[in-house]
N, C-alpha and C positions, 0 to 999 in steps of 0.2 A: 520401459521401467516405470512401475509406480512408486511415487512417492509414500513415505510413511505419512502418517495423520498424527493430530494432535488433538486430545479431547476438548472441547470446551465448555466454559461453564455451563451452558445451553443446551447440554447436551448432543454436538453434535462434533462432527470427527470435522478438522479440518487438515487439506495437504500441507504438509511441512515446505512445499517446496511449490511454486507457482509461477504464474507467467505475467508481469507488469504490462501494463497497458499505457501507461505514461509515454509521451512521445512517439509513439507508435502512427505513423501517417494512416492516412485515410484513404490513400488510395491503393494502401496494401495490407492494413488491417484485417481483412475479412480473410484474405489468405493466411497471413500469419495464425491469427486463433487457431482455423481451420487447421493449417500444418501442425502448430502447437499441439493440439489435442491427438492427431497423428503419431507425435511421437512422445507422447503419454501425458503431455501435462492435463491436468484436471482443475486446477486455481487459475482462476482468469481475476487478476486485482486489477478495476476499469474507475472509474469516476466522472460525472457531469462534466466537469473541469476540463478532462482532456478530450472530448468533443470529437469522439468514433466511437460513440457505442452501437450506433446501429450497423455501423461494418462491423462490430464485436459481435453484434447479433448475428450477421447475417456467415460467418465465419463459425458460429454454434450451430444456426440449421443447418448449415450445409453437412456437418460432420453426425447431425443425428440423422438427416435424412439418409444419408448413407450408411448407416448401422455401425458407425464406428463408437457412439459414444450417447448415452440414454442422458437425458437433463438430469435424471436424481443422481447420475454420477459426477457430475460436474459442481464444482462449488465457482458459484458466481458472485463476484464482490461491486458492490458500487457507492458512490460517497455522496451524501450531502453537501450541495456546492455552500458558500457564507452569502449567499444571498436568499436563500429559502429557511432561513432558521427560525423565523414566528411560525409558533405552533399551528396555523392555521395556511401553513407552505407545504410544511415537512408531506404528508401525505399524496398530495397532487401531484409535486414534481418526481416523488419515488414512483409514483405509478406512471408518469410520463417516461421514465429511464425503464421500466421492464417493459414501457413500450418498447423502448427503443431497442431494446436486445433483443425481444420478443418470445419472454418467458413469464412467469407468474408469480415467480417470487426471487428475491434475492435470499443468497445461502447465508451472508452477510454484508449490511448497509452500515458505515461509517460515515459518521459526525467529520467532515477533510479536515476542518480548523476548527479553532475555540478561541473565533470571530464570527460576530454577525456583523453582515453587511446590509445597507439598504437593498430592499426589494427589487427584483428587474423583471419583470414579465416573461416569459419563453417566446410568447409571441413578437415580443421588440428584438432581444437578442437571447441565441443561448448557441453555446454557453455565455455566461455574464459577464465573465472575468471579476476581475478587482473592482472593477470601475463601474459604475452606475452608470456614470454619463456617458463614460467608453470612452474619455480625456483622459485619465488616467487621476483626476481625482478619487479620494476614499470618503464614502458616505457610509458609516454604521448606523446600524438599527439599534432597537432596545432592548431587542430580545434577549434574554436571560437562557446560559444553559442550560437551566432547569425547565423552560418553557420549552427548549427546541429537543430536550430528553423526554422529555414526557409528552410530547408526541411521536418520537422516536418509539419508543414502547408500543403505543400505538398499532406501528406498523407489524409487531410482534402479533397484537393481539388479535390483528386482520389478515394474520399470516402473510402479511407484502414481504416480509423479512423475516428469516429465521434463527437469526440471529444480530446483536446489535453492538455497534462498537463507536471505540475513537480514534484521533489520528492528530497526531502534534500536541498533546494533552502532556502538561507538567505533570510530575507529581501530588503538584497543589491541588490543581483541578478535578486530578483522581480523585483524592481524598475527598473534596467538597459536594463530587458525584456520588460518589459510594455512599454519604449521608443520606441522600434522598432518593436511587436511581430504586425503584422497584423490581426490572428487570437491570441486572447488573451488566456492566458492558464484559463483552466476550473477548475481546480483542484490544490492542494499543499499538497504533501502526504508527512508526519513529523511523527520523532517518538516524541507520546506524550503520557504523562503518568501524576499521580502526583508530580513522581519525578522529572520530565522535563516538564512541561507545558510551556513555550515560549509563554507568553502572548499578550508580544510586535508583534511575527510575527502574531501570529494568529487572531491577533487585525486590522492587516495592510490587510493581505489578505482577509480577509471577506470585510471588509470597500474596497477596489478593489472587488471585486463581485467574487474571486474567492474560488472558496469551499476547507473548509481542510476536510483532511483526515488522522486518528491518525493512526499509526500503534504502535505496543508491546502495547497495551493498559494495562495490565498487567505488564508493569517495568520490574522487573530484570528476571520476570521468563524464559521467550523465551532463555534468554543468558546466565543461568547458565550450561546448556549442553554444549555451546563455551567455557566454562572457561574465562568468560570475568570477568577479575577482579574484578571490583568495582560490578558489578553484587552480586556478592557472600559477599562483605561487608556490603548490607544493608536488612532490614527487608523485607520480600517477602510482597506485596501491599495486596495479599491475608489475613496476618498475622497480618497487622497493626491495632491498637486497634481501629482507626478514622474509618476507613473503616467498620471492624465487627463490631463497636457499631450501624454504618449506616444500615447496612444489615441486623441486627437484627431487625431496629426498623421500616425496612418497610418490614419484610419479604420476603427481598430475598438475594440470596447470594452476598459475595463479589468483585463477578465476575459482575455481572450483576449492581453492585455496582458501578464499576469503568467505564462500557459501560455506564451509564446513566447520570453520571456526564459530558461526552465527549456531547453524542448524544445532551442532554437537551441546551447546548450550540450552537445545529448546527454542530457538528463538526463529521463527518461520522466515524465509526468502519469496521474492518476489522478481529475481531476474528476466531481463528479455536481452534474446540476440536475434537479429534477422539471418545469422547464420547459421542451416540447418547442425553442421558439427557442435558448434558449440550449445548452439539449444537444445542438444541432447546429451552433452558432459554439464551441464548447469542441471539436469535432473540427478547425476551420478553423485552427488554430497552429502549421502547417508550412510553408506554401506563399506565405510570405513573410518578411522577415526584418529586425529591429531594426538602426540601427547599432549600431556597439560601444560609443562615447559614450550611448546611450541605454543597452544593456546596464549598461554601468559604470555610470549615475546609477542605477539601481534596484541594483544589489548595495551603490552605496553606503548603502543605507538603514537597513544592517545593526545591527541592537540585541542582537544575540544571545537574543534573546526567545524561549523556548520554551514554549509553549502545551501540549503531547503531556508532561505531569509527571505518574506518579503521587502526587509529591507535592502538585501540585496539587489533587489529589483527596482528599486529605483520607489517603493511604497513605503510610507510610513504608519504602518502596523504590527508595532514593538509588542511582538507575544513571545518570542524567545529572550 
């Protein structure tokens, strides 16, 4: 089953529906793609950050050498880690990550924060993490978003990216981008769930033409192996009675529950399961559709709950 697309301002068609790379180990990554692409997904959302893309690469050859799947049909995503954000990064380390997949271009490269960090070489460490020194001290840079965009564009221009985005970006920010951005961003990848739906941004960003993109679609589950606190104090989304009365009463699960609430809105998924069933009912959340009474009772569930905090981690870089 293929996913429907979403146009973007860039003119090009993106999956409504993808396969997250986040947490995805490395020693079975290259399978996962591989199988992913097997049973149709086509959105591969990867970043420096989470440190398997070249088993994300090697999990893409394998599926083209085999005629299963041509690279122009593949939308491949990857993010700008907060330590390459002076102007004078951004291009080197993008072309170091389509080494690492082993392609030529990204379909879409995203800004991960709107934070720069100090510098870190690839050759000392990479990925970098938070930490410069790799103590778990935070060093920022000076870099301004407007330097680390406009080299962004850039990669536009060099065709390394074909389109260009953000990821954890307020409101504010948008707006302060959209002042200056030349090429306008495509994209705005948020964690969004029912327990943090941010209606105001995703209100703002759409009404701008540019596409969200939820990620933890799922809530606390992704962040109860982190030991993220508040994660572990609330009802798993899976569990909640709104949801399973939902998924009962259209027959399907509550997974697929909480993907069709997002998608039905426009708003793109980026799910991963290591389990073939269910990685192939996480594609099935287009081809049918919620009432709006049932929409509206999951957005009511809203706690403003944010799980995705550096500060939760124990870093003191207050961006949300």
């Amino acid at each position: 089953m293929a996913s429907p697309t979403i146009k973007l301002n860039s003119g090009y068609d993106m999956p409504l529906v993808g396969f997250g790379l986040w947490k995805v180990n490395n020693d079975t990554c290259a399978d996962q793609v591989y199988h992913a692409i097997k049973a149709g997904y086509r959105l591969f959302d990867g970043a420096c950050d989470y440190g398997n893309e070249v088993e994300c690469g090697q999990g893409v050859a394998r599926a083209i050498k085999e005629g299963i799947v041509k690279r122009e049909e593949l939308f491949i995503v990857s993010k700008l880690w907060n330590s390459f954000h002076e102007g004078d990064k951004v291009e080197p380390i993008c072309r170091k990550q389509l080494a690492d997949w082993g392609v030529d271009y990204f379909d879409l490269y995203i800004v991960h924060f709107p934070v720069a960090l100090k510098y870190v070489d690839p050759a000392v460490r990479y990925p970098p993490g938070w930490s410069a020194a790799g103590d778990g001290s935070i060093e920022f840079s000076n870099a301004t978003i407007q330097e680390t965009w406009t080299a962004m564009e850039g990669l536009v221009d060099k065709k390394l990216a074909r389109s260009i985005g953000v990821s954890n970006f307020s409101a504010q920010l948008l707006m302060d981008l959209l002042r200056y951005a030349r090429v306008r961003p495509a994209t705005l990848q948020i964690e969004h769930h029912p327990y943090l739906t941010q209606p105001r941004l995703v209100e703002y960003a759409q009404k701008e033409g540019i596409a969200v993109t939820a990620y933890s679609s799922f809530g606390p589950l992704s962040f109860l192996e982190l030991q993220v606190k508040n994660a572990q104090n609330v009802s798993p989304l899976f569990e909640h009675d709104v949801v399973k009365t939902i998924a009962q009463a259209h027959g399907k699960s509550p997974a697929q529950v909480l993907l069709r609430w997002a998608t039905q809105r426009g708003i793109a998924v980026i799910p991963k399961s290591n389990d073939p069933t269910r990685l192939a009912k996480n594609l099935e959340v287009t081809g049918w559709d919620l009432q709006q009474s049932e929409i509206d009772s999951i957005s009511a569930l809203d706690l403003g709950l944010r799980f995705n905090d550096p500060i939760g981690y124990g870093m003191y870089v207050p961006i949300f």
